[in-house]
C-alpha positions as CSV (number, residue, x, y, z in Angstrom):
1,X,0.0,0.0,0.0
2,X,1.3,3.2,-0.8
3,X,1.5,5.9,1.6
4,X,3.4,8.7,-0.3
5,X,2.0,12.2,0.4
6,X,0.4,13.7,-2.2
7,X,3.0,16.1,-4.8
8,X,2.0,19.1,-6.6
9,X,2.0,17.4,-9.5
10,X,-0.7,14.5,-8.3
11,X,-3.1,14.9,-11.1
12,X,-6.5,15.5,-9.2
13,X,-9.2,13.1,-9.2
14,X,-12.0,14.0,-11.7
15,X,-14.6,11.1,-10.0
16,X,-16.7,12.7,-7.5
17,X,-16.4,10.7,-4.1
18,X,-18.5,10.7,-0.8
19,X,-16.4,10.0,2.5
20,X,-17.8,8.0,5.7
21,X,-16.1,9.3,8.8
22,X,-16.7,7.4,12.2
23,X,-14.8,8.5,15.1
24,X,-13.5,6.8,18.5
25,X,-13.0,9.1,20.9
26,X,-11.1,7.8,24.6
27,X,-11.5,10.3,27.7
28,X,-9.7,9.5,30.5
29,X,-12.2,9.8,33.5
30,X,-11.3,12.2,36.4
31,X,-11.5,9.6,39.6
32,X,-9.0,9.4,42.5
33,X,-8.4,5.7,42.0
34,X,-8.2,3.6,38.8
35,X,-10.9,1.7,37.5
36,X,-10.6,-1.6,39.2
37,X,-8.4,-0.9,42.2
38,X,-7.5,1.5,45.2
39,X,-3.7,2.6,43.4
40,X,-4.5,6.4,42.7
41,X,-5.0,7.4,39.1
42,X,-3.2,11.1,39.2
43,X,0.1,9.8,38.1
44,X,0.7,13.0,35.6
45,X,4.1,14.0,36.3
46,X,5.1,10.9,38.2
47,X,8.3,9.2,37.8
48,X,8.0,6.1,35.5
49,X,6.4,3.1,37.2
50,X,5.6,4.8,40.6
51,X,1.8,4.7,40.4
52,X,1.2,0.6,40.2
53,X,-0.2,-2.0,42.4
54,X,-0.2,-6.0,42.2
55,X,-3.6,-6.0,39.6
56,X,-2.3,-3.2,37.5
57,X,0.7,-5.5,37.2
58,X,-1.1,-8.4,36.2
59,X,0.4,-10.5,39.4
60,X,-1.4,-14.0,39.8
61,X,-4.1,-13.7,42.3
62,X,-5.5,-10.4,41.8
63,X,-9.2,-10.1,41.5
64,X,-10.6,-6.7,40.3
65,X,-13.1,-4.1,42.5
66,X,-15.7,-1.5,40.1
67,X,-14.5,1.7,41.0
68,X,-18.1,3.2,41.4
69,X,-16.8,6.7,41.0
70,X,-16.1,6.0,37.3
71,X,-19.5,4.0,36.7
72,X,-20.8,7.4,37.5
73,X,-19.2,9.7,35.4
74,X,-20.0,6.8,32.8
75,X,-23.8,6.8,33.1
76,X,-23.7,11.4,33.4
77,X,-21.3,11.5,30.1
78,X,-24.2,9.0,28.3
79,X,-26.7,11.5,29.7
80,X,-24.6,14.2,28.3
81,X,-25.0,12.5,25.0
82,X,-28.5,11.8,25.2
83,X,-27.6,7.6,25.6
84,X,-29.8,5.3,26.9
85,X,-28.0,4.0,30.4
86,X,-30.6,1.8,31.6
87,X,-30.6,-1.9,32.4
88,X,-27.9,-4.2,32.7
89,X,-24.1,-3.1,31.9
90,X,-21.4,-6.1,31.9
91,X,-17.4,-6.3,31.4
92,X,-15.9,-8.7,29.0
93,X,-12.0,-9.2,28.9
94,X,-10.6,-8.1,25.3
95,X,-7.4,-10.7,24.5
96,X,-4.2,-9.3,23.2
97,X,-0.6,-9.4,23.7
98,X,1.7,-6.3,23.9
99,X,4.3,-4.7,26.2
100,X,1.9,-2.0,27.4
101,X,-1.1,-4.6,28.7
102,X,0.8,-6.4,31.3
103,X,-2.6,-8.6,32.0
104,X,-2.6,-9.5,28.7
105,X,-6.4,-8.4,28.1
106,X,-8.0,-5.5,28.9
107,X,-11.3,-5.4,30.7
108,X,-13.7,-3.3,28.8
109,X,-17.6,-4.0,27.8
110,X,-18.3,-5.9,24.4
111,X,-22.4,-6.2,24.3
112,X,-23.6,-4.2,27.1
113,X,-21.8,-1.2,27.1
114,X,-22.6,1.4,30.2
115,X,-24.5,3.7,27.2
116,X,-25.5,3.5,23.8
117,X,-28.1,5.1,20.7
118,X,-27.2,8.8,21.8
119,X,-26.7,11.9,19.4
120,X,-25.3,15.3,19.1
121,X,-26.4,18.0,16.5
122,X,-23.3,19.4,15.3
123,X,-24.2,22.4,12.8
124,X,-27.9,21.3,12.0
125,X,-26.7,17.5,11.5
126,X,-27.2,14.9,13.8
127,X,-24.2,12.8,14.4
128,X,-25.3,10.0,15.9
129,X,-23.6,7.4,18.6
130,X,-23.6,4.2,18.8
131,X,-22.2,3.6,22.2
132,X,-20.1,4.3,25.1
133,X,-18.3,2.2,27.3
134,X,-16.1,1.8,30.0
135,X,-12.6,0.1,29.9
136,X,-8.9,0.4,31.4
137,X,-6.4,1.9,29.7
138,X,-2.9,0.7,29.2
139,X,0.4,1.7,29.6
140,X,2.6,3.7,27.6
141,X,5.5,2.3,25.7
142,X,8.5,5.2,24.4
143,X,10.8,4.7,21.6
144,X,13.9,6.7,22.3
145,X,15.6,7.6,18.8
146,X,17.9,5.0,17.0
147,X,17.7,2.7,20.8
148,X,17.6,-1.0,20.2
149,X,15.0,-1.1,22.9
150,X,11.7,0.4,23.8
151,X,11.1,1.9,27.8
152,X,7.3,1.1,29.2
153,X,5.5,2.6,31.8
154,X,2.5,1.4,33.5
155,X,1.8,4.6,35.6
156,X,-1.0,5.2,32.7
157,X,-2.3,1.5,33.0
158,X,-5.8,0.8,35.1
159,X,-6.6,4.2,35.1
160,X,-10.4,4.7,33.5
161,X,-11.8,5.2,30.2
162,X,-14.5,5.7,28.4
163,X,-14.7,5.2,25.0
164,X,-17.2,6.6,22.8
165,X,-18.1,5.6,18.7
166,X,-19.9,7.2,16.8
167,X,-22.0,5.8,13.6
168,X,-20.5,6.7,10.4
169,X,-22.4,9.9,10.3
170,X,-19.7,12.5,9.6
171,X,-18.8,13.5,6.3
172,X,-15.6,16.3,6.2
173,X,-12.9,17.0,8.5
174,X,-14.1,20.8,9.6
175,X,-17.8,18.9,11.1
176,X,-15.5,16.2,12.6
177,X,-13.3,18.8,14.5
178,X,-16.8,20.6,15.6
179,X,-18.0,17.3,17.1
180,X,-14.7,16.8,19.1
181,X,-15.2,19.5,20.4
182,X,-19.0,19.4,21.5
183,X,-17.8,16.0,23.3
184,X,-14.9,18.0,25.0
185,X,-17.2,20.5,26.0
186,X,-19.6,18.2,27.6
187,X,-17.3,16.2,29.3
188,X,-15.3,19.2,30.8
189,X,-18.7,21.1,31.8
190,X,-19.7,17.8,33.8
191,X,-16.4,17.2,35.4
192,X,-16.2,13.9,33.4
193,X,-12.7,14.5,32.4
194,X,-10.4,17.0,31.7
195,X,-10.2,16.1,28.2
196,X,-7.2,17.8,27.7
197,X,-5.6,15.5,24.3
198,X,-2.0,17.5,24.9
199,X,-2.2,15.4,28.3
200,X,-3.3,12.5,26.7
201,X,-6.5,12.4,28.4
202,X,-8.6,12.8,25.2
203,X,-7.5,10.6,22.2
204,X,-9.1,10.0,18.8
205,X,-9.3,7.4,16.2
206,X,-10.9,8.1,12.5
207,X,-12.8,5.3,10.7
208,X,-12.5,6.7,7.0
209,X,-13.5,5.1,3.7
210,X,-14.3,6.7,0.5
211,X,-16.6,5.3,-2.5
212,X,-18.3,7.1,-5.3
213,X,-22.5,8.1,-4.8
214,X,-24.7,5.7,-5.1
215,X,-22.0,2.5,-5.2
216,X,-21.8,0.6,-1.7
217,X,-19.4,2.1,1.6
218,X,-15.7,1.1,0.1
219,X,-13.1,-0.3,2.6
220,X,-12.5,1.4,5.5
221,X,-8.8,2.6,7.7
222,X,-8.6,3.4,11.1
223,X,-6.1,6.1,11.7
224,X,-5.0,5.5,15.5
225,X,-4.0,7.6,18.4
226,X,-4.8,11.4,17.4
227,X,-4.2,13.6,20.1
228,X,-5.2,17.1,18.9
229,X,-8.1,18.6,16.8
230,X,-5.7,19.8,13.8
231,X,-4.0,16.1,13.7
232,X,-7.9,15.0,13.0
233,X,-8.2,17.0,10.4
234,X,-5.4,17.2,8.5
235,X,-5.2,13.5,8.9
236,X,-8.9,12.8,7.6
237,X,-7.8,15.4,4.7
238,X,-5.1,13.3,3.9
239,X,-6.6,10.0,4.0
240,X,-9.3,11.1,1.9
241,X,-7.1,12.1,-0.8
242,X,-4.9,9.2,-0.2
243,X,-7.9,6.7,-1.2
244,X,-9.2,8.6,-3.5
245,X,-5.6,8.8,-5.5
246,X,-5.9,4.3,-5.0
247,X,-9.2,4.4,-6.2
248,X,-8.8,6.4,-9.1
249,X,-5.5,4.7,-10.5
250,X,-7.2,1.1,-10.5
251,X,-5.6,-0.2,-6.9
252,X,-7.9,-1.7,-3.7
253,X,-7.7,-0.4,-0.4
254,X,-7.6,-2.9,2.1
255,X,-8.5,-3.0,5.9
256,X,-5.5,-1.4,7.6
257,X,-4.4,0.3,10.5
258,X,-2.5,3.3,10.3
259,X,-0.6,5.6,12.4
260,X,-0.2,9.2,11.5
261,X,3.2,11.5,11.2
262,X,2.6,15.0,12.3
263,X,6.1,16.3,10.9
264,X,5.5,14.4,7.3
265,X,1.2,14.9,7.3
266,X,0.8,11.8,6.1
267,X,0.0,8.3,7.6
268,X,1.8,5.3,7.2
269,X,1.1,1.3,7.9
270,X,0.8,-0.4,11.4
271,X,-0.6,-3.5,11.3
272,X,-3.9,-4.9,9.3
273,X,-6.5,-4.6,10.7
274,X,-8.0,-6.9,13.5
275,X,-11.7,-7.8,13.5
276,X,-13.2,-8.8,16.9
277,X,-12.9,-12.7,16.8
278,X,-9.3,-11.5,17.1
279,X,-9.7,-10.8,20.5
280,X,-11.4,-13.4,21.7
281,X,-14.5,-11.4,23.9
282,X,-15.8,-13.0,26.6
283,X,-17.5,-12.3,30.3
284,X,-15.2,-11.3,32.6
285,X,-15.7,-14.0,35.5
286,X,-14.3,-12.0,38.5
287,X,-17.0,-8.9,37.9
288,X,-20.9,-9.4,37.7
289,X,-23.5,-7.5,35.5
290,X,-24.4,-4.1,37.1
291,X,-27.9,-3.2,36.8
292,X,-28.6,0.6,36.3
293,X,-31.8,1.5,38.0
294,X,-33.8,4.5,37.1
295,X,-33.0,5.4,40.5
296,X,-29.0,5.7,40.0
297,X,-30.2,7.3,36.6
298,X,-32.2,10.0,38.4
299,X,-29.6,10.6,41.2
300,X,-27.1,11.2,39.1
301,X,-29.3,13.5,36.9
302,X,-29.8,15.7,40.1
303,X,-26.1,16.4,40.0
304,X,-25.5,17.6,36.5
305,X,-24.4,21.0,35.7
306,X,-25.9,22.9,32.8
307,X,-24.4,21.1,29.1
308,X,-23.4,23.2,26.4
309,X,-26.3,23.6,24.8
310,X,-28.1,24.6,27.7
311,X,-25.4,27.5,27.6
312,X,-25.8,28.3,24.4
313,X,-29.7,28.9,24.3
314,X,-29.6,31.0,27.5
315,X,-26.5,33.1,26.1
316,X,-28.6,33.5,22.9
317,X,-31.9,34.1,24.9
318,X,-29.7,37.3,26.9
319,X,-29.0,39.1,23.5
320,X,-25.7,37.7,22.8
321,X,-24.9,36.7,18.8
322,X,-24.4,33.3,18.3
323,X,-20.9,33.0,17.1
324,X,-19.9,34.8,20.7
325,X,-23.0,32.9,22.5
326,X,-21.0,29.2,20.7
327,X,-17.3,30.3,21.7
328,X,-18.5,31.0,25.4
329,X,-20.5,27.9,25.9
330,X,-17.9,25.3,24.3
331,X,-15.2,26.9,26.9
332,X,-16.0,25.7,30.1
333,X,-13.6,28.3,31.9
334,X,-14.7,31.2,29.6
335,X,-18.6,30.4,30.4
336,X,-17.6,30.6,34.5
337,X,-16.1,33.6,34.5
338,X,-18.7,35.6,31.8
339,X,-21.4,34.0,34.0
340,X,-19.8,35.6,37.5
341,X,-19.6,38.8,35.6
342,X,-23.1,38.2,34.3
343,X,-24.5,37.8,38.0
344,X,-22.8,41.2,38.8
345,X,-24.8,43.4,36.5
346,X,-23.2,43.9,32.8
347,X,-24.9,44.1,29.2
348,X,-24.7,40.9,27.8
349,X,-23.1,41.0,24.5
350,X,-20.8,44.8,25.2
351,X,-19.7,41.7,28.2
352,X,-19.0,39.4,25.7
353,X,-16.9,41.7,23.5
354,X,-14.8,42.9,26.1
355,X,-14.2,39.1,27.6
356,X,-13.5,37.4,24.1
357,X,-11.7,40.4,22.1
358,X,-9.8,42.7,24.6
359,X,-9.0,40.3,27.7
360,X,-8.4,37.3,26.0
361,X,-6.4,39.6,23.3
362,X,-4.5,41.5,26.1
363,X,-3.8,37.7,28.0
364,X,-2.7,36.2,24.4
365,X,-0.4,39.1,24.3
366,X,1.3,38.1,27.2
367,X,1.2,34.6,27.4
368,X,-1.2,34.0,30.1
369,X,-4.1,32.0,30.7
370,X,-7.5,33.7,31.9
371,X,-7.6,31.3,35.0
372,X,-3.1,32.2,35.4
373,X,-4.8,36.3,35.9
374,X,-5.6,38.0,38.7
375,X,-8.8,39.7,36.8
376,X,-12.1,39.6,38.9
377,X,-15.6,38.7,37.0
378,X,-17.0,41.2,39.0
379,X,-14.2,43.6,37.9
380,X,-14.7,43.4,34.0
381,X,-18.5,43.9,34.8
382,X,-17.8,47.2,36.7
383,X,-15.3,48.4,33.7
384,X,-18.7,47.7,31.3
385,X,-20.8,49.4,33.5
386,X,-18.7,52.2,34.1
387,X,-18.2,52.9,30.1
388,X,-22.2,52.0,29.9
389,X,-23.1,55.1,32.3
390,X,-20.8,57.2,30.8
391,X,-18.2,57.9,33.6
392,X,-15.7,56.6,31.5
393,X,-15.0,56.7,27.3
394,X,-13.8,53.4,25.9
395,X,-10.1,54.8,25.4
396,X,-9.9,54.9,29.6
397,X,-11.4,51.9,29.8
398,X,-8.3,50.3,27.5
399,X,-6.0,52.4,29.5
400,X,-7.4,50.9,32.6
401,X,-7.4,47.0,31.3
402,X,-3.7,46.4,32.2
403,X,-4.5,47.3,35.5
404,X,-7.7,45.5,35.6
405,X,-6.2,42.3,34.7
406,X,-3.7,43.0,37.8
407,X,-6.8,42.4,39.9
408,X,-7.9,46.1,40.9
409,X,-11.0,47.7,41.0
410,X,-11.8,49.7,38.1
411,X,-14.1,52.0,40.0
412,X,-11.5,52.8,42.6
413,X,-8.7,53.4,39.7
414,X,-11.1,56.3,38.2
415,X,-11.7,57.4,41.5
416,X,-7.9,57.3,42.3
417,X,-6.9,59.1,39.0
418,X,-9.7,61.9,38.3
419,X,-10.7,60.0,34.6
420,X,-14.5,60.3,34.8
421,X,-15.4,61.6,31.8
422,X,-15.5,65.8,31.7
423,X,-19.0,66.9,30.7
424,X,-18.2,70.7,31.5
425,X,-18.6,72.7,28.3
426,X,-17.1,75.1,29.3
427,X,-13.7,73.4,29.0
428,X,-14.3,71.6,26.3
429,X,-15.6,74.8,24.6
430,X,-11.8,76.4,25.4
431,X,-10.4,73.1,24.0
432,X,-12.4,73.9,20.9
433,X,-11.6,77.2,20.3
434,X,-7.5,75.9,20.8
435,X,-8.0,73.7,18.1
436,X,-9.7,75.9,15.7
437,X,-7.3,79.0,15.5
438,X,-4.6,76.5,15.4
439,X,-6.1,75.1,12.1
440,X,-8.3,77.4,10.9
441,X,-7.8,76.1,7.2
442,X,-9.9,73.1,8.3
443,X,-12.3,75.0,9.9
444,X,-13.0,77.1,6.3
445,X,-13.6,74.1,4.5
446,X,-16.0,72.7,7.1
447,X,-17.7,76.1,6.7
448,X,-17.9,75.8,3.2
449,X,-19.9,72.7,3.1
450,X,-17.3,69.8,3.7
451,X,-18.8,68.5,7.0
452,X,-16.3,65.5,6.8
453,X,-13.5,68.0,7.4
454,X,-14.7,68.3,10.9
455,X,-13.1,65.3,12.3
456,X,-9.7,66.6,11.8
457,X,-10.8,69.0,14.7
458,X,-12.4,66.2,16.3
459,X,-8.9,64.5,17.3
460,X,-6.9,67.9,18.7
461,X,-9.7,68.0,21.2
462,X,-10.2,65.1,22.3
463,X,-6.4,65.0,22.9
464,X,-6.1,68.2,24.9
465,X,-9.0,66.2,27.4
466,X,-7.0,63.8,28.1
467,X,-9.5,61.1,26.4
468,X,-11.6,62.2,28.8
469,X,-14.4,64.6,27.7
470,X,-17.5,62.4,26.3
471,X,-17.2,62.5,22.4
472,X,-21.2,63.2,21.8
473,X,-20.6,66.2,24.3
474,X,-17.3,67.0,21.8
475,X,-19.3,66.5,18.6
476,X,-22.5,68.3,20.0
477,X,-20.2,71.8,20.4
478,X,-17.9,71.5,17.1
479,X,-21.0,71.4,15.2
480,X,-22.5,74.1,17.2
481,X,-19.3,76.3,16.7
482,X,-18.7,75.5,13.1
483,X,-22.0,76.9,12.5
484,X,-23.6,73.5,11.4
């Protein structure tokens, strides 16, 4: 199979082709202990091998306990994705033999996963999915460069997963990006996980297969172990092109798996594909069914925060556009801190501007995180309310953000520093007067019937205010002066 990226001089394929995307999405689930045992599952940043016990070893003897903390993140996250949870859920071992699964199987759920026939709309289409289940993970296996050996570490191993697939539903890499990110959404605003995929605690595999309208799905590759949104797409992109190019000059795709090279953008062979008699599914013997009552179901309802999408209509409902109203809701720490400075008493969307365009521009510019500040929600709704009542123009308010974001009080820094806005007109009257004998070329051409000329008065005054006067006051008494 070839695997060459695509040149500049790859003829393009003329034959129209519709592509079937499924995605596997892993979380890592945020409990204190691993899935089936006491050893605790915050090992990030741990020396290798520190965070083990005798199951997650595989030792003979070991029997495994449910972690009930995880079953309940499992059955909210199913919630979150409108799943059925109900009934019975069981664990089956999955067979197969590497370094990084020292029990050679891993527990996870074959038939009776802990959720399953959920959906998310993602951009007016419903992406439907299939199931969700939970699982262990396993432990991580590094290649040092041009080593004749490989280094494993089975801090990662035991700790809990779920893993969510999707039906084939998704058509382009842009809508499979927007569904990720739904999912990471919901899973951060429930506490579920911190989905975080530079952490390795949200990972992705694509399904993809490519066949022309009308003619049956072709073959399909799995492309494993994505661990960002841009390695999704540009790997789907890629793939897509890939078969296509096969298609097109007479070859076969067959069922592989691939990995993917970030520094080349392509992906390259692994293995061929397994299919499940492979792996040998059956009931794990040491754990019994778990039936999920509709009084679990219900108590765990009662502790759900507000999804997403709940966000998103009440943002929308306030008067806030809908690409500002998306951005908040899909950013869990975003949403907390607009909905503090909501509670405090601020317009809605002039909120929204100043949280998503000047703070997270100012925070960008200095390489800090809105959580790293010291800004206050109630704060940033004092600085909107103070430009709203006119106390202060815009250009303080900018003047004030560095400060702001320092963690002081807006209100006191006007106080502090005599900038409420001057309303006297008598001194802006005198400021006027300045700037028309100093340019009284300008002011003949206003006088002669070019209005627009008026604005290079407009500037010299509002200069010798200090940015403070209120500009309708300043425009109100040019155009009275100029004779307008």
């Amino acid at each position: 199979m070839s695997q060459a990226a695509p040149s500049s001089t790859t003829q393009a394929s003329t034959t129209p082709y519709a592509v079937v995307i499924g995605l596997e999405v892993h979380l890592q689930l945020r409990t204190r202990s691993k899935i089936f045992s006491d050893c605790p599952a915050d090992y990030h940043g741990a020396a290798p091998n520190t965070f083990t016990d005798p199951l997650t070893l595989g030792l003979p003897g070991t029997l495994p306990t449910l972690n009930r903390e995880a079953v309940e993140l499992g059955i909210m996250f199913g919630l979150g994705l409108n799943c059925d949870v109900s009934g019975f859920t069981q664990f089956h071992r999955k067979n197969y033999f590497y370094p990084d699964a020292p029990k050679n199987f891993q527990l996870s759920q074959y038939d009776r996963p802990i959720a399953r026939d959920g959906y998310l709309d993602i951009g007016g289409t419903r992406i439907r999915i299939m199931r969700a289940h939970l699982e262990d993970d396993a432990g991580k296996l590094m290649h040092p460069a041009y080593a004749p050996y490989s280094l494993l570490d089975l801090n990662r191993a035991g700790s809990p997963l779920i893993e969510m697939v999707t039906e084939a539903d998704i058509t382009n890499a842009e809508q499979a990006r927007a569904f990720l990110e739904t999912v990471q959404a919901i899973a951060q605003a429930l506490g579920v996980s911190d989905a975080t995929p530079e952490e390795g605690k949200m990972r992705c595999d694509v399904n993809l297969s490519v066949h022309r309208p009308g003619e049956p799905w072709g073959t399909k590759c799995e492309v494993k172990n994505l661990n960002s949104f841009r390695s999704v797409e540009r790997a789907i992109v890629y793939e897509t092109a890939r078969q296509t190019r096969v298609l097109d000059g007479g070859g076969r795709i067959t069922q592989d798996t691939l990995g993917w090279d970030e520094g080349g953008g392509k992906t390259f062979l692994m293995r061929t594909k397994e299919g499940e008699a492979d792996y040998r599914y059956f009931p794990e013997p040491d754990l019994p069914p778990l039936d999920i009552t509709p009084e679990w179901i219900e108590r765990v309802r009662a502790r759900m925060p507000e999804l997403p999408a709940q966000k998103l209509e009440r943002y929308l409902a306030a008067g806030v556009r809908e690409n500002d109203a998306v951005t908040l809701s899909l950013n869990v720490g975003l949403s907390r801190f607009y909905d503090e400075a909501l509670t405090a008493g601020a317009d809605a969307q002039k909120l929204a501007n100043w949280l998503l365009t000047d703070v997270t521009g100012a925070l960008a510019a200095s390489e800090t995180s809105l959580s790293q500040s010291a800004l206050q929600p109630v704060h940033l709704a004092a600085l909107v309310r103070l430009i709203d009542a006119g106390t202060i123009s815009g250009k303080i308010a900018k003047e004030l953000l560095p400060d702001v974001l320092a963690g002081h009080d807006p209100a006191a820094l006007v106080k502090e520093r005599g900038l409420s806005v001057v309303t006297d007109t008598g001194a802006i009257d005198a400021a006027i007067d300045a700037a028309m004998s100093a340019d009284p070329a300008t002011v003949e051409k206003v006088r002669g019937g070019n209005a627009k000329a008026m604005n290079a008065l407009f500037g010299p005054v509002m200069k010798a205010m200090g940015g403070k006067a209120k500009p309708e006051v300043v425009r109100e008494r040019l155009t009275h002066k100029l004779g307008l």
